[in-house]
C-alpha positions in Angstrom: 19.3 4.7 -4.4 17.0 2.6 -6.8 13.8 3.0 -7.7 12.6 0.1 -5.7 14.5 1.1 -2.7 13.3 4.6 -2.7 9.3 3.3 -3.1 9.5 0.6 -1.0 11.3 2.1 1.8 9.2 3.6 5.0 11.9 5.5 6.9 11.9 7.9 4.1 10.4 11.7 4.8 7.7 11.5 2.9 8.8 15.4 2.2 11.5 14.2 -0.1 8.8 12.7 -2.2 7.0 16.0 -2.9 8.4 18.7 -5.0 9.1 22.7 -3.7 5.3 23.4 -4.0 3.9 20.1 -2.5 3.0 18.3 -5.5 4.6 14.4 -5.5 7.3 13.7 -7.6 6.2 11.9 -10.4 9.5 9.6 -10.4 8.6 8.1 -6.9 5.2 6.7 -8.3 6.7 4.8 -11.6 4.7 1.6 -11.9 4.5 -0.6 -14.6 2.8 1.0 -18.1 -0.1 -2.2 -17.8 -1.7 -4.4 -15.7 -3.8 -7.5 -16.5 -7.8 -6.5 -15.4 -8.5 -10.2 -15.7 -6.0 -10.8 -12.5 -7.1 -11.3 -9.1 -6.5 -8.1 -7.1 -6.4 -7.5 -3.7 -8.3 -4.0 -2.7 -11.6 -3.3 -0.7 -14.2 -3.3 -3.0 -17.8 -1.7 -1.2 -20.8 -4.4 -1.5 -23.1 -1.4 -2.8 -22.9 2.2 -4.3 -24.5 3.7 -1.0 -21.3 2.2 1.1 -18.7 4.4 -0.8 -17.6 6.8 1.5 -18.0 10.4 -0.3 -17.3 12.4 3.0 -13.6 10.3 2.9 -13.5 11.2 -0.5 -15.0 14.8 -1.1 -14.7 16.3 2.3 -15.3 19.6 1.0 -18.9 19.0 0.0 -19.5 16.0 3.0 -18.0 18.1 5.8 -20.0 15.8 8.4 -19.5 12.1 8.2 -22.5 11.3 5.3 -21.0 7.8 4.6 -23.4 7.5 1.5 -24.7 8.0 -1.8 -28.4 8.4 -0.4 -31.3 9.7 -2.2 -31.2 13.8 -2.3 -27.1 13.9 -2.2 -24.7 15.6 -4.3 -23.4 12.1 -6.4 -20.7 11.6 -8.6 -21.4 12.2 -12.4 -17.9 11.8 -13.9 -15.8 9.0 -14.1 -12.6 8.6 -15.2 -11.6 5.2 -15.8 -7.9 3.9 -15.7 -7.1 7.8 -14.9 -3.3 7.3 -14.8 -1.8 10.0 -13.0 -4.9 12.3 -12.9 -4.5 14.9 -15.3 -7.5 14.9 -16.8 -9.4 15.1 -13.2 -7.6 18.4 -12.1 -8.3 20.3 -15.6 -11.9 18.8 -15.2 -12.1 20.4 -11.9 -12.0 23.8 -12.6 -13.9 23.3 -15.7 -16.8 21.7 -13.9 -16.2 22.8 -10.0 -19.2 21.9 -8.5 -19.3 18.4 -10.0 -18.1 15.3 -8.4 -15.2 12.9 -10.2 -13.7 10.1 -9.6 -10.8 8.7 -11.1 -10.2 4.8 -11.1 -6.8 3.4 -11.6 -5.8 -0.2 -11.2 -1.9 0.5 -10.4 -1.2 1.2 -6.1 1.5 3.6 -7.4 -0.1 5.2 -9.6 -2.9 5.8 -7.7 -0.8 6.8 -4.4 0.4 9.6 -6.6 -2.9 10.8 -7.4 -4.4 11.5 -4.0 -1.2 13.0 -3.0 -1.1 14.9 -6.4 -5.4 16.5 -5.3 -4.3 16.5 -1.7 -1.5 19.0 -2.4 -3.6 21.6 -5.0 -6.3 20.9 -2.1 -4.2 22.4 0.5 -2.1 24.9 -1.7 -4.7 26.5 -4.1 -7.9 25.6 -3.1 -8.9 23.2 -5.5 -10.1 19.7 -6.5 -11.6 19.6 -3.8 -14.6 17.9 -6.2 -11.9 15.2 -7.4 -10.7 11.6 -6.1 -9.1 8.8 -7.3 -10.2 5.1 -5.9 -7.9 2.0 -6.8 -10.2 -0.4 -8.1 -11.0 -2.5 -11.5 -13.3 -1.1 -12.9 -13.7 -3.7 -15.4 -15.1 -6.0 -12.5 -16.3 -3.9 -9.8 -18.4 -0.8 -11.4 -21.6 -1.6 -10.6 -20.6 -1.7 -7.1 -19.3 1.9 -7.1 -21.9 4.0 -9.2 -25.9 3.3 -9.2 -28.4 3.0 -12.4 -28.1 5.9 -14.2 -26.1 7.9 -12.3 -23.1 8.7 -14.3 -23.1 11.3 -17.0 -19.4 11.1 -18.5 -17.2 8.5 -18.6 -13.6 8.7 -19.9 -11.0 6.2 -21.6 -8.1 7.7 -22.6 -5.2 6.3 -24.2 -5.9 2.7 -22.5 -3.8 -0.3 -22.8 -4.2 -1.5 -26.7 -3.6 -5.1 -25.8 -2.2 -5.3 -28.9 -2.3 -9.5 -29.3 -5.9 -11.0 -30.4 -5.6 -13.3 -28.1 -5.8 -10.6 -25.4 -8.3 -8.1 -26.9 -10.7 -9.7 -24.0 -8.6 -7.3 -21.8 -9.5 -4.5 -23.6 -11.4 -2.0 -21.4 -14.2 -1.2 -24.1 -15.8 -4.5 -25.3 -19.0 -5.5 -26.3 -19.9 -7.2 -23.2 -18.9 -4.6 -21.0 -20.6 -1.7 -22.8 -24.1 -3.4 -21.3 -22.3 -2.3 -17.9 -21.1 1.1 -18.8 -24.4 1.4 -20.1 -26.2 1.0 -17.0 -24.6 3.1 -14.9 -24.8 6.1 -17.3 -27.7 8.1 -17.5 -29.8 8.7 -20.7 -27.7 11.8 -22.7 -24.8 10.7 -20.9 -21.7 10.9 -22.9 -18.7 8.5 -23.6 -15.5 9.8 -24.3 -12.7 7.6 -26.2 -9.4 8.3 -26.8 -6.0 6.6 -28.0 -3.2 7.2 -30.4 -3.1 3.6 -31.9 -5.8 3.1 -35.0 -6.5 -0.3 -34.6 -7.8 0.0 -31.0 -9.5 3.5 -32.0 -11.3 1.6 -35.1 -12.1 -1.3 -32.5 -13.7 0.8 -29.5 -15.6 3.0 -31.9 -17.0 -0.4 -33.5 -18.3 -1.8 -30.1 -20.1 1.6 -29.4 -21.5 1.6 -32.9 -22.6 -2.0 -32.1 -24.6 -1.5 -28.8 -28.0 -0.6 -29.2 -28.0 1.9 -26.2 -25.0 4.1 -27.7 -25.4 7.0 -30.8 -22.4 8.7 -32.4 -22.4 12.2 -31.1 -21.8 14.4 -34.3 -18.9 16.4 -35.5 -20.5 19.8 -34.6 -21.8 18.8 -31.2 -18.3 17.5 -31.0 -16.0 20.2 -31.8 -19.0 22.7 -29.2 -18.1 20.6 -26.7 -15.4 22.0 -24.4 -14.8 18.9 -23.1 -13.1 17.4 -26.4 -10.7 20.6 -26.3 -8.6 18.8 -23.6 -9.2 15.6 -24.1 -5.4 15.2 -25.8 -4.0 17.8 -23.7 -4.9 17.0 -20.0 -3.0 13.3 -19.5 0.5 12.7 -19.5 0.1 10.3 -22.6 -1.7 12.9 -24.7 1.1 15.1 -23.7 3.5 12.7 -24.7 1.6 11.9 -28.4 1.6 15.8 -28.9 4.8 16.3 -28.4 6.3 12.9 -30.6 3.6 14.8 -33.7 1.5 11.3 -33.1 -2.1 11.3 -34.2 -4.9 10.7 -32.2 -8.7 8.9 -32.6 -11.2 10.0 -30.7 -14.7 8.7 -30.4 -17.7 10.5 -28.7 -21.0 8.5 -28.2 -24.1 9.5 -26.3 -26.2 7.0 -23.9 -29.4 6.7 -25.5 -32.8 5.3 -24.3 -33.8 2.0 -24.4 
């Protein structure tokens, strides 16, 4: 059966996409490696922060139907954007257990993969329940998911390099769209960076370097920082660079005030 066949298919048991202990099957989520941000894309997209559902999304902490980010709620801090196939989310989650992520991917498949991938450790070990993955662009659309100063990490890790000039506009860290990352972080809210080609490394470090509300976070605070420890190892491309001997660049900048 082809790969098309077998994701496209609905009178499939949606067992034989799941592996002995639950967790999906990697092979039944393949999407393509990239997408174009600057498409149109079909998906809901809420009108306001307060209409995201976090009791749909975090039923552990919502167990009653509390449709909104309101004033006095537990919020989400961390956001992963273009999460791929979640790794990062579910070491994140044990690190940081009472803290709510979300992870935004762009790809259906890809994201089908990672609320099946927290909805099995969910129901076999207990966990992420502080996790979940929205399929969005967040390129476009951020402002309508996360209030003024509300976030205090964001992650980009190993995005699309968009190697040709004439597409750098796609790139996911730009000068324009730092004003927009900037505004949903909080003061002392960190950026992490991450990719294993130079040239894009070199080019996302310059646009944080550039914006007046971003600072360099240095080498010591850096290296303390158990965050950075997994940065390379949690995602399936990190994996993949460590295991080809690739070299990484990693940038870490901190919101600052106006």
């Amino acid at each position: 059966m082809s790969e098309n066949s077998t994701n496209t298919s609905s009178s499939l048991n949606p067992k034989s996409f799941s592996s002995n202990n639950g967790l999906p099957r990697k092979r039944f989520y393949r999407a393509r490696a990239h997408s174009n941000p600057l498409s149109d894309s079909h998906f809901p997209v809420p009108i306001k922060p307060s209409h995201l559902s976090l009791s749909h999304h975090y039923p552990h902490f919502f167990p009653s139907s509390s449709p909104d980010q309101s004033d006095g709620q537990k919020r989400i801090e961390f956001a992963d954007i273009g999460c791929g196939f979640g790794g990062l989310l579910v070491t994140l989650s044990t690190m940081y257990p009472d803290t709510l992520m979300m992870g935004m991917e762009i790809r259906d498949k890809v994201t089908e993969y990672v609320k099946e991938r927290i909805k099995a450790l969910r129901a076999s070990l207990g966990s992420c329940h502080n996790v979940s993955v929205i399929r969005t662009n967040s390129m476009k659309y951020l402002p309508n998911y996360f209030d003024k100063g509300q976030l205090s990490k964001m992650f980009f890790l190993f995005p699309d390099p968009h190697f040709k000039e004439k597409n750098h506009r796609r790139r996911v860290i730009s000068d324009s769209l730092l004003d927009e990352y900037a505004y949903v972080m909080k003061v002392g809210g960190m950026v992490y960076a991450v990719t294993d080609v130079e040239e894009l490394g070199e080019w996302m470090s310059g646009c944080l370097e550039r914006h007046c509300l971003f600072e360099r976070v240095g080498d010591d605070e850096v290296e303390a920082d158990p965050v950075t420890k997994v940065l390379e190892s949690a995602t399936e491309e990190g994996q993949k660079v460590i295991r080809n001997g690739g070299q990484t660049f990693r940038s870490v900048f901190r919101r600052v005030a106006a």
